[in-house]
C-alpha positions as CSV (number, residue, x, y, z in Angstrom):
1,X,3.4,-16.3,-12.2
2,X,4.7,-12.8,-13.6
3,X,2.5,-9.9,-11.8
4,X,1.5,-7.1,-14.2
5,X,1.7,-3.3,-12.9
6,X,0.4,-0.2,-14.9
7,X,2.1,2.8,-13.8
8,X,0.0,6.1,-14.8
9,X,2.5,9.3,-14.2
10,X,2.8,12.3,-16.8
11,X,6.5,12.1,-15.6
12,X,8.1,10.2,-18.2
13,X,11.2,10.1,-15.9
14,X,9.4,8.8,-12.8
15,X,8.0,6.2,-15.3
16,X,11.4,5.0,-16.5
17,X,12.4,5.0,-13.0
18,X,9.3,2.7,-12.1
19,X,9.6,0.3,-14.4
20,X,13.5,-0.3,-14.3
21,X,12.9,-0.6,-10.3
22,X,9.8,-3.3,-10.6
23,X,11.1,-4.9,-13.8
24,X,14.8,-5.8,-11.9
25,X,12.0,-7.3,-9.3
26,X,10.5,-9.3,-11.4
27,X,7.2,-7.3,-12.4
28,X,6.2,-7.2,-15.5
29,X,5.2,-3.2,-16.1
30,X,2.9,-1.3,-18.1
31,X,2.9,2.2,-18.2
32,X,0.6,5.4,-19.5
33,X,1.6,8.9,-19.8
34,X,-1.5,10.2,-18.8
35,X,-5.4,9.3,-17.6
36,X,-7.0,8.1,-20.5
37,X,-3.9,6.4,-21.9
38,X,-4.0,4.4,-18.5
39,X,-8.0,3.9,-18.9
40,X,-7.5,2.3,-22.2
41,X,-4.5,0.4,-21.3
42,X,-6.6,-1.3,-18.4
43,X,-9.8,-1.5,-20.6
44,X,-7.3,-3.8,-23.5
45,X,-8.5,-7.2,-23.2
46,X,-5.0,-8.6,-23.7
47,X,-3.6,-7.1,-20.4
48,X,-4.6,-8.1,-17.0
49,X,-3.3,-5.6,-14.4
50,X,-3.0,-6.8,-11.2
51,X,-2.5,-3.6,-9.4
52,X,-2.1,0.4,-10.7
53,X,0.2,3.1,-9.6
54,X,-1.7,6.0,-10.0
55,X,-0.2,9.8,-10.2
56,X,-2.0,12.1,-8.4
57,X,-1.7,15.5,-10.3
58,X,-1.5,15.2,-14.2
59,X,-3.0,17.7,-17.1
60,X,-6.0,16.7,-18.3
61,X,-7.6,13.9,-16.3
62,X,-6.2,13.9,-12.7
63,X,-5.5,10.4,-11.1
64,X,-8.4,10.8,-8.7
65,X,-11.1,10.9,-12.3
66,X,-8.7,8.2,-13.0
67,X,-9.3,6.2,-10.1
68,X,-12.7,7.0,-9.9
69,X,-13.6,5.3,-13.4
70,X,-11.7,2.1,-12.5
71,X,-13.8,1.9,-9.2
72,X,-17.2,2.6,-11.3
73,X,-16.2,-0.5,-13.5
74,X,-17.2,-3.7,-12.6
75,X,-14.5,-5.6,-14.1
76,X,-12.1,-3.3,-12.6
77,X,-13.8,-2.4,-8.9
78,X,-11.6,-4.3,-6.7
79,X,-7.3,-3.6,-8.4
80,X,-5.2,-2.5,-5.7
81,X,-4.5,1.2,-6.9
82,X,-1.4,2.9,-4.9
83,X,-2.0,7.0,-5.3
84,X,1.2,8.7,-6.2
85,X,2.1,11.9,-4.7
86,X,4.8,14.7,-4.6
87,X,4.1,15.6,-1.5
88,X,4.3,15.0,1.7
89,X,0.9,14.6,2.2
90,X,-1.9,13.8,0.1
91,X,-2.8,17.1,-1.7
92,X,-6.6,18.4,-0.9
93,X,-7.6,16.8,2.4
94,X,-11.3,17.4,1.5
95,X,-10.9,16.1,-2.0
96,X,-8.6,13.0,-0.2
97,X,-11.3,11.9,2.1
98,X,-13.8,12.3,-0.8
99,X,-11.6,8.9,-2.3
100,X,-10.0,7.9,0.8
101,X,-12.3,4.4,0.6
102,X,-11.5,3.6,-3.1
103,X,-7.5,3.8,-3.0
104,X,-5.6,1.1,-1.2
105,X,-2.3,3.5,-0.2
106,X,-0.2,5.9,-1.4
107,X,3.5,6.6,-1.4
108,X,5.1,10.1,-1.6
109,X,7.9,10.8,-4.3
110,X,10.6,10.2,-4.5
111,X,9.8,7.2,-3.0
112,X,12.0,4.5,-0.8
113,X,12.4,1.2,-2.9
114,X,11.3,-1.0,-0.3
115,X,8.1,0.8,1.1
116,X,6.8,0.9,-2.3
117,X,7.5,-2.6,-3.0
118,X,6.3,-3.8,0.8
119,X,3.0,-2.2,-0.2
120,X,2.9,-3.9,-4.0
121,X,3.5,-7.1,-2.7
122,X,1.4,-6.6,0.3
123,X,-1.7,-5.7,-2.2
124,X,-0.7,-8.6,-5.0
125,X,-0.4,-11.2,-2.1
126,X,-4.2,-10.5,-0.7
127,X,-5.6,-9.5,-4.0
128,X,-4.5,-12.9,-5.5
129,X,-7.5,-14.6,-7.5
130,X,-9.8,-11.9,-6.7
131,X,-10.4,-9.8,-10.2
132,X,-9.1,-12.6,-12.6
């Protein structure tokens, strides 16, 4: 079974990036170029999204109102969502620990191939079954 992964990052050139790294492993990838784009791509009946990759600071809607709507919904409460940062740490401690229980990890970019893929697969694996 082909995993699907919606990548939300107003970097069009981290998204190509993305998708050419977890399409070659065998993901099947969605992506948005901003927060409601991503909202509405989850909310499509046609696409079930097994986990998100979530950019942290984008214009408009940031990825924390973006992860905060997925966690308010009920068919969406319990996706894996993997913040993404350009940072090296997460970017408003306050405003991190204010989420900290509704994201399931983050990775800083650029990011190392196989620590972002340990923690896709580590989230797909025991997430199997749960939101389908």
């Amino acid at each position: 079974m082909t995993h699907r992964i919606l990548m939300v990052d107003d970097d069009r050139e981290m998204v190509t990036l993305g998708k050419l790294i977890l399409e070659r492993e065998g993901f099947d990838v969605l992506s948005a170029c901003n927060g409601m784009e991503g909202l509405e791509i989850l909310n499509n009946s046609d696409h079930h999204i097994d986990l998100v990759l979530l950019d942290i600071m984008m214009v408009g809607m940031d990825g924390w109102q973006v992860l905060e709507t997925i966690k308010n919904s009920d068919k969406h409460k319990d996706l894996p969502v993997i913040m993404l940062t350009a940072r090296h740490y997460l970017e408003d401690e306050s405003e991190t620990s204010n989420y900290a229980n509704l994201f399931d990890g983050y990775v800083v970019k650029p990011f190392v191939v196989r620590d972002l893929l340990g923690k896709i697969n580590s989230l797909i694996k025991n997430n199997s079954g749960q939101n389908k």
